[in-house]
VOSE-866699 format. One record per atom (N, C-alpha, C): x, y, z; residue in three letters. Coordinates in pm, whole numbers, plus 50000, padded with zeros to 5 digits. Layout:
REM residues N
XYZALA ...
This chain:
REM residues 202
738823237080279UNK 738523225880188UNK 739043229080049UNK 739603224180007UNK 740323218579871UNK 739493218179758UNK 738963220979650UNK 737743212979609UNK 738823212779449UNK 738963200779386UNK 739593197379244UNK 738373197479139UNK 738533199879030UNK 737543206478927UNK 738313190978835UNK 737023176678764UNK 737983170578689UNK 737073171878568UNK 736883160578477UNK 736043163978355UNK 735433147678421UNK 734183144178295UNK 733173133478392UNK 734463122578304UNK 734133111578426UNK 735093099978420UNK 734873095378318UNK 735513084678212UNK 735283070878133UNK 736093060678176UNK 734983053878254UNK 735143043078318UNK 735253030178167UNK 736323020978226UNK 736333011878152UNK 735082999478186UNK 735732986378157UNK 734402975978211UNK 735062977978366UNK 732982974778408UNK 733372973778581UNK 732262960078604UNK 732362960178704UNK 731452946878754UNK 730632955678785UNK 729322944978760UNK 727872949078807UNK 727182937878862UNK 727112933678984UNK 726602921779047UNK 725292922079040UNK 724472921278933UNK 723012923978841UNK 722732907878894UNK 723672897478923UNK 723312886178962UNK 722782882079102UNK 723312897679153UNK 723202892179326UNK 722462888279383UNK 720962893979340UNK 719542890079363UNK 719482876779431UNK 720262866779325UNK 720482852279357UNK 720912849979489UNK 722052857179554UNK 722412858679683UNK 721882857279794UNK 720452864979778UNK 719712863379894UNK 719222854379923UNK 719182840179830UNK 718652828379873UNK 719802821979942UNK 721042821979938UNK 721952818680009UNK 722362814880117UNK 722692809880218UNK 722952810580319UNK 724202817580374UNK 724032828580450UNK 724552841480449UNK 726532837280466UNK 726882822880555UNK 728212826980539UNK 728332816780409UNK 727902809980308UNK 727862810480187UNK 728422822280136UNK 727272830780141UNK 727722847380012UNK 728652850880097UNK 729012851380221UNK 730102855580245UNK 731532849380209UNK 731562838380213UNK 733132832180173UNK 732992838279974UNK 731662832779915UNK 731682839279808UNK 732432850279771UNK 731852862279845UNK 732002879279791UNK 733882876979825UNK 734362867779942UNK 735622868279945UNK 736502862279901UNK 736302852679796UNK 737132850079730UNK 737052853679584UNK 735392861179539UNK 735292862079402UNK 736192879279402UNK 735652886879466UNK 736012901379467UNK 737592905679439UNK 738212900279534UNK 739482902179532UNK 740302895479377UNK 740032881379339UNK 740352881179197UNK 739762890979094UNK 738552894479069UNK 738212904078991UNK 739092918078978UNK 739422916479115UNK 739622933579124UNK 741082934779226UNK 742232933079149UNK 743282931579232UNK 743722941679340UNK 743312956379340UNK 742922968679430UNK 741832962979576UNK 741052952179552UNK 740292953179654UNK 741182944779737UNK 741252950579893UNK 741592939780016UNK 740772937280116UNK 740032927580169UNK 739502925280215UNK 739892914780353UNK 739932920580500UNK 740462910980597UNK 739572897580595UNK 740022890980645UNK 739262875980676UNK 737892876180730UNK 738532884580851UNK 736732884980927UNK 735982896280892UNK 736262904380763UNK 735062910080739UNK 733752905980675UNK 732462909180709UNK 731442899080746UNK 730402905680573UNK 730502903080489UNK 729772910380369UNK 728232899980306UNK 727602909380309UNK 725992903080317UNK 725532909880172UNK 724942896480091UNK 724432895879969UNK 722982895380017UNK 721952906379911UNK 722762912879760UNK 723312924679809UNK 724152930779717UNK 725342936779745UNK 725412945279579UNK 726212959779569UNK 726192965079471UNK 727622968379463UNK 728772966679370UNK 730032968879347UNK 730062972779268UNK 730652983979244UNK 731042993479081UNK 732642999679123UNK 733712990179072UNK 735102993879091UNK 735562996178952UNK 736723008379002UNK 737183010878865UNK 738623001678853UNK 738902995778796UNK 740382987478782UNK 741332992778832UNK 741703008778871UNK 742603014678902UNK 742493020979059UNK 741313016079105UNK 741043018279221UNK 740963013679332UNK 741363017079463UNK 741803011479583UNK 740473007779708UNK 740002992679755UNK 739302994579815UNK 740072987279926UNK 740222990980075UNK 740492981680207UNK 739162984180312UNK 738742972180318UNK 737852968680457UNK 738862959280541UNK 738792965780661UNK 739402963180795UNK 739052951580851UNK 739832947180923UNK 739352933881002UNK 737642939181135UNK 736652930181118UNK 735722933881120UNK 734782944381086UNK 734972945981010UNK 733782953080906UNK 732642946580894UNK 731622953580876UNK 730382943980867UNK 729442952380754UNK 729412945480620UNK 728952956580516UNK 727512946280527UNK 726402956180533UNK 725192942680535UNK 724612946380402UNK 723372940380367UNK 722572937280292UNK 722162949180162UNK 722292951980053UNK 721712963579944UNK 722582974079977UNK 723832977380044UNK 724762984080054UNK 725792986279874UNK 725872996979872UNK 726492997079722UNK 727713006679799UNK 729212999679701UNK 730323009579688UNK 730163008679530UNK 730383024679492UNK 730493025879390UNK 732263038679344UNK 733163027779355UNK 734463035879372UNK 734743039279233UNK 734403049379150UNK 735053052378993UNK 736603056278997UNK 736863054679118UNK 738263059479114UNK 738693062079260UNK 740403064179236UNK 740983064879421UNK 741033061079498UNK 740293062679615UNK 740943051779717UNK 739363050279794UNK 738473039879857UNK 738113035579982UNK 738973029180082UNK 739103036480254UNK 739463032780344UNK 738113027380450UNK 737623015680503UNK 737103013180626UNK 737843005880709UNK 737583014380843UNK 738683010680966UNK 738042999781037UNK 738512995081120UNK 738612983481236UNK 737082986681280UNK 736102972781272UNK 734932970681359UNK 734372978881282UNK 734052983281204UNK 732912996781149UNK 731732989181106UNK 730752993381088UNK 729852989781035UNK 728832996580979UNK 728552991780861UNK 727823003080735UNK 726632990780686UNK 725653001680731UNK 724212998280731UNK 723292994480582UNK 722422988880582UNK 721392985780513UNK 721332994880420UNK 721282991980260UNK 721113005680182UNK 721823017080161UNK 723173018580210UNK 724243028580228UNK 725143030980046UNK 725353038380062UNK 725823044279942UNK 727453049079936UNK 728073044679927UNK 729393051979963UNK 729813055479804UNK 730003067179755UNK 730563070479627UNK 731723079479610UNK 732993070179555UNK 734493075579571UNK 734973080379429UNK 735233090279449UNK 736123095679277UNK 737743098079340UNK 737663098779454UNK 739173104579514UNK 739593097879617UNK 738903102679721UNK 739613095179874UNK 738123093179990UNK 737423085380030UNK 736833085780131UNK 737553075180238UNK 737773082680389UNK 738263073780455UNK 737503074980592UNK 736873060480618UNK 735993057380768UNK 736973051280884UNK 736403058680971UNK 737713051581064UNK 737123040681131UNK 738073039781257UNK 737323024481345UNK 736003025081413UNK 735693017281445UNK 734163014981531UNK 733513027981503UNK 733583029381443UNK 731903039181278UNK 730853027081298UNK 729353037181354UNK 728093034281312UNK 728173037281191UNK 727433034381070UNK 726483042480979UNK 725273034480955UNK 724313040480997UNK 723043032381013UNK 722793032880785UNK 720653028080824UNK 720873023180720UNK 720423038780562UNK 720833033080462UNK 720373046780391UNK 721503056580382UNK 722473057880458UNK 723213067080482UNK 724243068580379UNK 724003079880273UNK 724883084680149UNK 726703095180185UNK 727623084380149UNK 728673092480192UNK 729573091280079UNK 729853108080021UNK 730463112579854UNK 731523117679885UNK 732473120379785UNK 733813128379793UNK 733573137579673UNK 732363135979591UNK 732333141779420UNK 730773149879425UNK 730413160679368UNK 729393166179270UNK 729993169979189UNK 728213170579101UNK 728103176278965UNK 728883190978967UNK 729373193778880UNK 729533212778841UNK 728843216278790UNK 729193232178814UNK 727243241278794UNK 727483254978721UNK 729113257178731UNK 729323270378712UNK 728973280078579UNK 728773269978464UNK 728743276678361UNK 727103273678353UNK 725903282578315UNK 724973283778316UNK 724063282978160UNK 725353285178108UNK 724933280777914UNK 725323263977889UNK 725223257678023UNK 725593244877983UNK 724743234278077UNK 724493224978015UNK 723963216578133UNK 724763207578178UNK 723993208178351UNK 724723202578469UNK 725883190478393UNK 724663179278342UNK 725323167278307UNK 726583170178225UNK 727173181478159UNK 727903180078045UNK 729803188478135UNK 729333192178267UNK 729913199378294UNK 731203194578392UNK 731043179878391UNK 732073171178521UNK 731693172878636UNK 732173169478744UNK 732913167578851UNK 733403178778931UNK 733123177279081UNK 733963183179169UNK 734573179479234UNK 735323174479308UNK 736163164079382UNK 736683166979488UNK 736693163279656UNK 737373164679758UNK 737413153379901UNK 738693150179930UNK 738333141080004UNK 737433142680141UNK 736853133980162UNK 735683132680282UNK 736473121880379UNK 736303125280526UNK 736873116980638UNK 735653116180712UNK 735653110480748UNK 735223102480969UNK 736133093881020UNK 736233101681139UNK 737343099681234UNK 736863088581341UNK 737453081781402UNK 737243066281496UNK 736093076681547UNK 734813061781599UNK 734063060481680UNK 732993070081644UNK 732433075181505UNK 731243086581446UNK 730183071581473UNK 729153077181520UNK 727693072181472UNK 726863083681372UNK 726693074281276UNK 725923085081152UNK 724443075481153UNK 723643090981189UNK 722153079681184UNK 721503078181067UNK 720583070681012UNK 719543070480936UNK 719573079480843UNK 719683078880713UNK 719163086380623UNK 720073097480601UNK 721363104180602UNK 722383109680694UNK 722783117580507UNK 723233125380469UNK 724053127880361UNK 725293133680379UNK 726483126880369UNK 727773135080370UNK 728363139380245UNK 728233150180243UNK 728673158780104UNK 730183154780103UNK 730633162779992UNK 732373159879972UNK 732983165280047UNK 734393166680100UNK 735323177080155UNK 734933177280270UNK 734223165080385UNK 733493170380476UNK 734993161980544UNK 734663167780644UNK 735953161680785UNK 734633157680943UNK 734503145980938UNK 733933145781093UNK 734483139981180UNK 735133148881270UNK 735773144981384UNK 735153135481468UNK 736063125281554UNK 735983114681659UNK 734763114881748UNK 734133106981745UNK 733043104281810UNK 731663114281787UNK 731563121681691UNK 730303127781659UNK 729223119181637UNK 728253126481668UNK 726633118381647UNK 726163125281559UNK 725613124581404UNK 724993133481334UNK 722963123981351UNK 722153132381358UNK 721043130181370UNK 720743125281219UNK 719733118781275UNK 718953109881139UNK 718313120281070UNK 718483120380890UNK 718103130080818UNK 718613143180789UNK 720003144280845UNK 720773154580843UNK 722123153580713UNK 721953164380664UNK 723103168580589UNK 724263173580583UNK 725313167980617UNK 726683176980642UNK 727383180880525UNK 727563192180513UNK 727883204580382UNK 729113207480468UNK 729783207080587UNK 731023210180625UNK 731723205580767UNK 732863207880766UNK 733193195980894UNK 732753201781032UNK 732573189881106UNK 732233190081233UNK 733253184181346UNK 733263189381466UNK 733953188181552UNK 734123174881639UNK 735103170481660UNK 735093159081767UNK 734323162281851UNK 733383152981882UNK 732853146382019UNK 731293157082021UNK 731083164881890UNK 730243164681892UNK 728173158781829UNK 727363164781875UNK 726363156581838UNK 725643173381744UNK 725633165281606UNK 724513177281470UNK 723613172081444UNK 722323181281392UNK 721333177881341UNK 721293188081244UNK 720463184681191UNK 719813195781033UNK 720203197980890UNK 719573207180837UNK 720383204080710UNK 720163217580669UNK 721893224380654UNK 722563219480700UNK 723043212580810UNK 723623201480834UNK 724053200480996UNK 725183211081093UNK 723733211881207UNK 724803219381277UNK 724853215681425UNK 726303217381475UNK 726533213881667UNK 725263215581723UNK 724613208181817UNK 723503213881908UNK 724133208582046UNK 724973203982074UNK 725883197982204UNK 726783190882182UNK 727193184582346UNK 728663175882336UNK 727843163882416UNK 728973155982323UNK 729023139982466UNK 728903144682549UNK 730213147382583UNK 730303153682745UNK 729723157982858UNK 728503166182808UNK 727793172482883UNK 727073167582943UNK 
């Protein structure tokens, strides 16, 4: 793993959908044609396919210089926040990202196709730095590395994917588990840290 050392961002103006609240009275493919035709003018980086299915309220924090693509069927539901300060978001074909999910990009996070991520589930490419001890955390930037999931991960409940993590094709990580480093195709982790306890296969 790679890990880039930056200083803390200054973000210019970003959107803050502080309005969305309103959303939920909506009728859901209402906010949906909404989020798809307002988003993409705001934010000429975002692409969004036709049939991806996006459910208000909803939390967006894009940086102007930053890249977001949701795939044809995507299904982002309800209190889900991207908060991209920078680089790139990738979600692949059919994925779907749960209730309350957190996705936070300084660099590269990329989800592949038919991805569970249930609801709650926090997935970063960035921490704080720690190294200098005459300084506090807040004053010290950024760590930065890209984070993947590969086609077909179910990530359960409550789930944290640290930065720099790689999870191979079809893994199951257990609800409440932390992945601090990559995991193998086709397998199923629990714990925190998360670690292998079997295969599909078996």
């Amino acid at each position: 793993m790679q890990v880039e050392r930056r200083p803390s961002p200054v973000l210019p103006a970003t959107v803050r959908l502080s309005w969305a609240a309103r959303l939920n009275t909506w009728p859901a493919k209402l906010t949906n044609r909404f989020l798809h035709a307002w988003l993409p003018r705001c934010h000429p980086g975002v692409s969004l396919d036709p049939s991806v299915q996006l459910e208000g309220p909803s939390y967006w924090r894009i940086h102007p210089q930053a890249r977001v693509r949701l795939a044809a069927g995507v299904w982002l539901r309800h209190h889900a926040e991207l908060l991209v300060d920078g680089g790139e978001l990738w979600v692949g074909e059919g994925t779907y990202i749960g209730p309350y999910a957190v996705l936070n990009v300084h660099d590269s996070v990329r989800i592949g196709r038919h991805c569970l991520i249930a609801e709650m589930v926090a997935i970063r490419d960035v921490d704080h730095a720690f190294a200098d001890p005459t300084r506090p955390v807040s004053q010290q930037g950024y760590t930065v590395a890209p984070t993947q999931l590969e086609d077909g991960c179910w990530i359960g409940a409550k789930v944290s994917i640290l930065k720099g993590v790689r999870i191979g094709a079809g893994c199951i990580v257990g609800a409440g588990s932390i992945v601090t480093r990559d995991l193998p195709a086709g397998c199923i982790a629990v714990g925190a840290p998360a670690k292998p306890i079997g295969w599909r296969d078996e």
